[in-house]
C-alpha positions in Angstrom: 102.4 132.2 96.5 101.1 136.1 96.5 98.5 136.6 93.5 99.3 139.4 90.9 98.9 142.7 92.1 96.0 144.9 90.4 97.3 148.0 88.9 94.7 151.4 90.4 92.2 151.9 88.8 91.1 148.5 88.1 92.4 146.0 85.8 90.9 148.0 82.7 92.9 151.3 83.4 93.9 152.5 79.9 97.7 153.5 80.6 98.6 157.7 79.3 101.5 158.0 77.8 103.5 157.6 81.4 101.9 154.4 81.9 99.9 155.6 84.8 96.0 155.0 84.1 95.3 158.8 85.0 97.0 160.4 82.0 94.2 162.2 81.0 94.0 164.5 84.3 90.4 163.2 84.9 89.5 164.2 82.0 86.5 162.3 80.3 87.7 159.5 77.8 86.3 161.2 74.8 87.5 164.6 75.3 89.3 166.7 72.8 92.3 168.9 72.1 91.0 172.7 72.7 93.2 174.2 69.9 93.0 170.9 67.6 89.5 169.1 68.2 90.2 166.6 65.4 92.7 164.9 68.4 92.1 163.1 71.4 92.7 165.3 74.7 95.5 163.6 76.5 95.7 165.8 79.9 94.7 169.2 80.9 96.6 172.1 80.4 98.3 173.4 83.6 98.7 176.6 82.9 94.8 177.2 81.5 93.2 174.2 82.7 92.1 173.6 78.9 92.0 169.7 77.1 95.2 169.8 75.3 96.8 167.1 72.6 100.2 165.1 73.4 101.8 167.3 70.8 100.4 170.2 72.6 102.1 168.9 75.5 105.5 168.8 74.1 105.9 171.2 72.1 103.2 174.4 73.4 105.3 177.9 74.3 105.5 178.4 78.3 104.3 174.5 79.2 100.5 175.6 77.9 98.6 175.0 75.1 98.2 176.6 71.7 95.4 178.6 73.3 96.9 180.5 75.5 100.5 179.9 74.9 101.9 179.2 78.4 100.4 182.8 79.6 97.8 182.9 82.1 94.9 185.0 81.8 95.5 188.9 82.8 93.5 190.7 85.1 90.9 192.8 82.7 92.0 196.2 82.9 90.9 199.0 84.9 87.9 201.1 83.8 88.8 204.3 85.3 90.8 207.4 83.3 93.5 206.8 81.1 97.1 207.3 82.0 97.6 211.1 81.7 101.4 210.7 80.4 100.3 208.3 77.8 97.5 211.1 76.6 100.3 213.8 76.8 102.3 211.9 74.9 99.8 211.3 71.9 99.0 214.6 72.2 102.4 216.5 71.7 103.2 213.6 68.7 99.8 214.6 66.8 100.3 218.3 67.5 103.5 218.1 65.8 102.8 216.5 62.4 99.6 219.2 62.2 101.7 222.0 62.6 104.5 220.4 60.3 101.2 219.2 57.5 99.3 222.7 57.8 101.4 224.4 54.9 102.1 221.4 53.2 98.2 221.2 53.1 97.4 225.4 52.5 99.5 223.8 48.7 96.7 221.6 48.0 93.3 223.4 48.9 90.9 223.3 46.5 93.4 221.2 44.5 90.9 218.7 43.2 91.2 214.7 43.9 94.5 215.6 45.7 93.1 218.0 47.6 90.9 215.7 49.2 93.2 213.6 49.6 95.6 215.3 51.7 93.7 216.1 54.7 92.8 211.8 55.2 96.6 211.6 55.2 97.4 214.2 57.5 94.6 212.2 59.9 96.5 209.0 59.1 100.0 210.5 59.7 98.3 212.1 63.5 97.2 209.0 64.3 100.2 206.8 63.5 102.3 209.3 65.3 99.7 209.9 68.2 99.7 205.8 68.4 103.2 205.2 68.6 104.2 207.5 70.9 101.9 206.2 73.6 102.8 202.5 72.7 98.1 202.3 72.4 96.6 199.6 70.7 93.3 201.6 70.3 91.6 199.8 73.2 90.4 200.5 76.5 90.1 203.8 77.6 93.5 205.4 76.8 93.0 203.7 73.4 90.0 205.7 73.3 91.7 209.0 74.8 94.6 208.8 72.1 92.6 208.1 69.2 90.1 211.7 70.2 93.8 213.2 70.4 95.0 212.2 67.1 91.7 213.4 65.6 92.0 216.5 67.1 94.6 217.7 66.5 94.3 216.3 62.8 91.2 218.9 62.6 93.5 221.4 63.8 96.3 221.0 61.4 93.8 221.3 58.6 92.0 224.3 59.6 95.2 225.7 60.6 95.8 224.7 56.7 92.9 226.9 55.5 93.9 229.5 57.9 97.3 229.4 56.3 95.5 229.2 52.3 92.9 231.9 52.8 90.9 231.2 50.3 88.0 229.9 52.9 87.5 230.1 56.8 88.4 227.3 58.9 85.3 227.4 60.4 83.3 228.0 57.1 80.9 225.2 55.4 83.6 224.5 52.7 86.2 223.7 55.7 83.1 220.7 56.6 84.5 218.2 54.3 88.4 218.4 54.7 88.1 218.4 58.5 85.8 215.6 58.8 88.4 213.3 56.1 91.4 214.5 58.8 89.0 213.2 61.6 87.8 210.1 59.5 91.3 209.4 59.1 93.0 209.6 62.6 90.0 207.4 63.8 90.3 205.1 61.2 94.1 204.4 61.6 93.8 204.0 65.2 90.8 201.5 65.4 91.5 198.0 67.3 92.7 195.3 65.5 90.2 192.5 66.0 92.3 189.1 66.2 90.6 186.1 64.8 92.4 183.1 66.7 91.4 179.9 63.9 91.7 176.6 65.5 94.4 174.3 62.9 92.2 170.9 62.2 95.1 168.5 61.8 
């Protein structure tokens, strides 16, 4: 009579959930979820190699993991100059809301509160434009490229503003302030979103 057959691994192979004893993709026996460490790793992940849950493994976008959400990691970008259409592009959307804000702007010079007001949303409204039309998130180097394009041409809608007024020179100490609060503005509207990724603890 043949004896029993031992199953790989040994006859203390813990089973996965398959009921083969290498479940766990080699992974060591107290390993742990990458996106929930309060869980017990069950394999890698194929698409990021990272630990990854059973739930993970069921239910994660693309066949991943909750970390990088079935996409594999892109290629960093390249550091050289930015796409020249791109820049056009943010330029000619900037330059359009400055020449279409200059006379709303010449209204409000010297206007008090307001009138500081206005030239931080004409920088806003440059860079939202200046943004959109190049499809930039602020990062990289055309990031950087559209957000100096917003800004200047949100400078250049306000002194075109105080041209427009007459009351001061555009390139006067008194033009100082308003011009920086269109810069300050553009800039500010464009900066990179920082994405905090929070592991969930089940």
């Amino acid at each position: 009579m043949d004896a029993p057959r031992t199953p790989a691994g040994g006859p203390h192979a813990a089973p996965g959930p398959g009921g083969g004893p290498h479940a766990t993709g080699g992974l060591p026996s107290r390993a742990r979820c990458a996106a929930h460490p309060a869980r017990p790793a069950r394999d890698r992940c194929p698409v990021c190699g990272r630990a990854r849950c059973g739930t993970d493994a069921r239910t994660a976008p693309g066949g991943g993991c909750l970390v990088c959400l079935g996409r594999p990691a892109q290629a960093a970008a390249p550091s050289g100059p930015p796409p020249p259409e791109q820049v056009v592009r943010a330029g000619l959307a900037a330059s359009g809301v400055a020449f279409a804000a200059a006379p709303v702007w010449a209204q409000y010079v010297g206007a008090g509160l307001i009138g500081h007001l206005v030239p931080v949303v004409v920088g806003v409204l440059a860079g939202a434009a200046a943004a959109s039309a190049a499809r930039s998130d602020g990062r990289g180097p055309t990031g950087g490229a559209v957000r100096l394009a917003a800004a200047a041409w949100a400078v250049l809608g306000v002194a075109l503003g105080l041209l427009l007024e007459g009351s001061r020179a555009p390139l006067s100490t008194a033009a100082l302030l308003p011009c920086v609060s269109a810069a300050a503005g553009a800039l500010l509207w464009t900066q990179p979103v920082r994405v905090r990724r929070a592991a969930a603890a089940s």
